[in-house]
N, C-alpha and C positions, 0 to 999 in steps of 0.2 A: 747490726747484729745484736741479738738482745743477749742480756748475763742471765747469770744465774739466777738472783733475785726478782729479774722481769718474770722470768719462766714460772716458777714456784707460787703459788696462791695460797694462803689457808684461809677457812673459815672455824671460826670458833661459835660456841655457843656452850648456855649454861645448862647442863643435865641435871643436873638432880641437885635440892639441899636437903642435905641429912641434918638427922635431929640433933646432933651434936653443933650445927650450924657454919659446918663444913660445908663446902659445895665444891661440884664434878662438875669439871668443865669436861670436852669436847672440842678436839682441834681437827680436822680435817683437811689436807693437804695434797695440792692437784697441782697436774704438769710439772710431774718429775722426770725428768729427761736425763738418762744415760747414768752410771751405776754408781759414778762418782759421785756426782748430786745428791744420788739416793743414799751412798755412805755419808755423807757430811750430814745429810735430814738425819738420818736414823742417830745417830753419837749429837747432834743437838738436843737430838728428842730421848735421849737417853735415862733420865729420870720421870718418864712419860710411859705407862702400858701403852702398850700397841694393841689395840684391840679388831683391826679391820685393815685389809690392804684390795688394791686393785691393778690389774695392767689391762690398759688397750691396747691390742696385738697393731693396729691398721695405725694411729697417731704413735705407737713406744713410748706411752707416758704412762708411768706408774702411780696409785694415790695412795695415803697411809692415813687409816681412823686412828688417833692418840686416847686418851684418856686418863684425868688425873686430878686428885684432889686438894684443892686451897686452902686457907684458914677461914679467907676472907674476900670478897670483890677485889678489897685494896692489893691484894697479893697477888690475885689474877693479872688487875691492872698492870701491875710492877711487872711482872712476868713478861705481857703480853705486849709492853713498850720497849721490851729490849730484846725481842722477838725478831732474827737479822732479817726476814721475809715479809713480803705483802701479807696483812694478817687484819681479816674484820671480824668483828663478831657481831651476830645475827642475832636480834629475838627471839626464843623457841614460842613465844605465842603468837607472834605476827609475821614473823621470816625478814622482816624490817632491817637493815644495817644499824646497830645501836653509831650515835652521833659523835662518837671519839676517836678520836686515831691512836693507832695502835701499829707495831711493826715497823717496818721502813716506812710509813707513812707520818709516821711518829717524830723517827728519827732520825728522818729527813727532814722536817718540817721548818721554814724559813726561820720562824720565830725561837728555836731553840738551837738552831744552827746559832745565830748570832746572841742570844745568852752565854752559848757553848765556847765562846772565841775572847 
């Protein structure tokens, strides 16, 4: 039986940097399953515009566009390691998985499990 966290995907990516050198990320968040789910995404993502949602009637999975702006990469980064869900960000110039983990992938990860201990 898979949990919660198998279920839930995001992909990130960076939208826009403003001239102040600010940048808009973009979190997009698929295979939300049943209402609960979706209230614990929605009050995580809570400091996050919601700018886009979706439901598939035939799967019952719901998807949510976020949106929201950082200082800095390094802030994104910070953000996006303590992210409780499967979470990659993608190139917006080549659609690429960029090479770092992020989310449960992060915070799972063997090598900081065992710093962590």
């Amino acid at each position: 039986m898979s949990t919660e966290e198998d279920t839930m995907s995001a992909t990130g990516w960076k939208h826009l940097k403003m001239d102040n050198d600010e940048i808009v990320y973009i979190v997009q968040v698929d295979r939300i399953v049943g209402k609960r789910k979706e209230n614990k995404l929605l009050k995580e993502m809570s400091d996050w515009n919601l700018c886009g949602d979706g439901f598939n009637p035939k799967t019952r999975e719901s998807m949510y566009i976020f949106k929201k702006t950082f200082q800095s990469e390094k802030d994104w980064m910070s953000w996006g390691r303590s992210f409780p869900y499967n979470l990659v960000e993608i190139s917006p110039k080549s659609s690429k998985k960029k090479p770092y983990k992020l989310g449960l992938e992060y915070l799972n990860s063997p090598r900081r499990r065992k710093n962590g201990q």
